[in-house]
C-alpha positions as CSV (number, residue, x, y, z in Angstrom):
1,X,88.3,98.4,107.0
2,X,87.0,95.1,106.3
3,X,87.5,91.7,108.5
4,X,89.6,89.2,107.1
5,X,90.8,85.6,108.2
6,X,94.1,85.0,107.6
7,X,95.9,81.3,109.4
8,X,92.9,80.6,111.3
9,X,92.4,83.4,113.3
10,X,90.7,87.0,112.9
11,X,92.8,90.0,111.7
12,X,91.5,93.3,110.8
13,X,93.3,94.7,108.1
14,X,93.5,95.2,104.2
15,X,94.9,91.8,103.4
16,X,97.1,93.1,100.8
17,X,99.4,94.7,103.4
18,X,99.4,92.1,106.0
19,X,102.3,89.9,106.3
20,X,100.6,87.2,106.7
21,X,97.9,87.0,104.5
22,X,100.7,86.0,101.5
23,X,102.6,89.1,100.9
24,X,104.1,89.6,97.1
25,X,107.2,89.6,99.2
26,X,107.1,86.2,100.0
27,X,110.0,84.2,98.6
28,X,113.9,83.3,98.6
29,X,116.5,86.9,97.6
30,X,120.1,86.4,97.0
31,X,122.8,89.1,96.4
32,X,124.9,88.9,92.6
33,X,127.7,86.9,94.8
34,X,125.0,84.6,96.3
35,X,126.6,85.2,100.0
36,X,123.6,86.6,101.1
37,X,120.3,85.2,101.4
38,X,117.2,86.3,102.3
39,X,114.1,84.2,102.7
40,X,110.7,86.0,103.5
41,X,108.2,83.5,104.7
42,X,104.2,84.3,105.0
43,X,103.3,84.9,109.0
44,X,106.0,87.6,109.1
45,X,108.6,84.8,109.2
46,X,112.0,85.6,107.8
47,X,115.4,83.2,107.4
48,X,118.9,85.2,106.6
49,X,121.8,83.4,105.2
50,X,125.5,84.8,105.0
51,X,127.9,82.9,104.0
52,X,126.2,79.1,104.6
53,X,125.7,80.4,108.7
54,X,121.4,81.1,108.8
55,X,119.4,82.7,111.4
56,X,115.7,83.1,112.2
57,X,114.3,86.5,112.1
58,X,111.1,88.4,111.9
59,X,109.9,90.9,109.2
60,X,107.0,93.6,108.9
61,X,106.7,95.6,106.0
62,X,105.7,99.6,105.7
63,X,105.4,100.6,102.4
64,X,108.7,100.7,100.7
65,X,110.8,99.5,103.7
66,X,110.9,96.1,105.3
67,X,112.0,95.9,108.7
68,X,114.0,92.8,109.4
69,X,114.9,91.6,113.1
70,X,117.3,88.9,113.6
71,X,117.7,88.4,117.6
72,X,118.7,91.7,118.9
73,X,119.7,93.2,115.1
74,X,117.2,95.4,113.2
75,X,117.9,95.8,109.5
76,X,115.9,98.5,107.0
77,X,116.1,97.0,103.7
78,X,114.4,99.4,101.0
79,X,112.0,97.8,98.5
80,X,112.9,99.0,95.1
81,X,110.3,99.5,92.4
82,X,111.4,96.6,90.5
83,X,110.6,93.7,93.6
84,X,114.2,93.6,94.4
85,X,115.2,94.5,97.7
86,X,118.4,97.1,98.9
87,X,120.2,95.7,102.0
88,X,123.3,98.0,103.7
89,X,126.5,96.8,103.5
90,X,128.4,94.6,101.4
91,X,124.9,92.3,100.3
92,X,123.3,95.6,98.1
93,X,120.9,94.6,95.8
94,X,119.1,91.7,96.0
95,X,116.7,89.5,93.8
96,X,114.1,87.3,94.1
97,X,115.8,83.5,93.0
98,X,112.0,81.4,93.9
């Protein structure tokens, strides 16, 4: 494993699969209906959106999940071959918009 720096300070970990170090991942998903919004920032930084209300929320990533946690919620969205991402409920499938 090889030493990497990543926002200023030391991490030691395969870049690739570090949140922080610019994931693929990084970048605003909406659902067909556009209710649902998810925005994946770099740093492990995460903004949901439902219905025009957002909230702050953390994300990791482990191979094909993604582990969101908004406040005291934890969500397991799968990551689908394609980039899109699968959230339960009503939001499904969603797509990367930018």
């Amino acid at each position: 494993m090889e030493c990497l720096e990543c926002n200023g300070s030391w991490h030691c970990s395969c870049c690739g699969l570090a949140t922080g170090c610019g994931s693929k991942l990084t970048g605003t998903y909406t659902n067909p209906s556009g209710i649902a919004m998810l925005e994946l920032k770099s740093g492990g930084k995460a903004v949901m959106g439902l219905g025009g209300e957002t909230r702050d929320c953390t994300y990791t990533e482990d191979g094909k999940q993604l582990h969101l946690t908004c406040g005291r919620d934890k969500i397991g969205i799968r990551i689908n071959d394609d980039g899109s991402l699968f959230m339960p409920g009503f939001a499904g499938i969603m797509r990367k918009t930018k």
